[in-house]
C-alpha positions, 0 to 999 in steps of 0.5 A, spaced: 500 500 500 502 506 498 504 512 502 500 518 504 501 524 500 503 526 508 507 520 511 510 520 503 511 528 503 514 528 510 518 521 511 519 518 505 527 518 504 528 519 497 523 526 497 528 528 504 533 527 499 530 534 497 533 538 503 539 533 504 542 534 495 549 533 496 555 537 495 555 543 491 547 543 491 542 547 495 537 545 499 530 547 499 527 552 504 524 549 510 524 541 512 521 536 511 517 535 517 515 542 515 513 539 508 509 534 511 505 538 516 503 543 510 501 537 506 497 534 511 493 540 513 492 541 505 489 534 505 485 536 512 482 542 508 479 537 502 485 537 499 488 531 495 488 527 489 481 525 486 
């Protein structure tokens, strides 16, 4: 079964690999934690995938 898009957003290591790019790269703003709240609070507010 997949991911939740927030569990998938906020914990997934490939998608945290986003703030973690390696060298000579810059990482996005914020966390993933960060990331993973908002996706769930956009899911919470009848966001989503239909």
């Amino acid at each position: 079964m997949a991911a939740s898009p927030p569990d998938h957003i906020g914990k997934d290591t490939l998608v945290g690999w986003a703030w973690k790019p390696g060298f000579g790269r810059s990482p996005v703003p914020g966390t993933q934690a960060q990331a993973g709240a908002l996706v769930e609070a956009w899911v919470k507010t009848g966001g989503g995938v239909s």
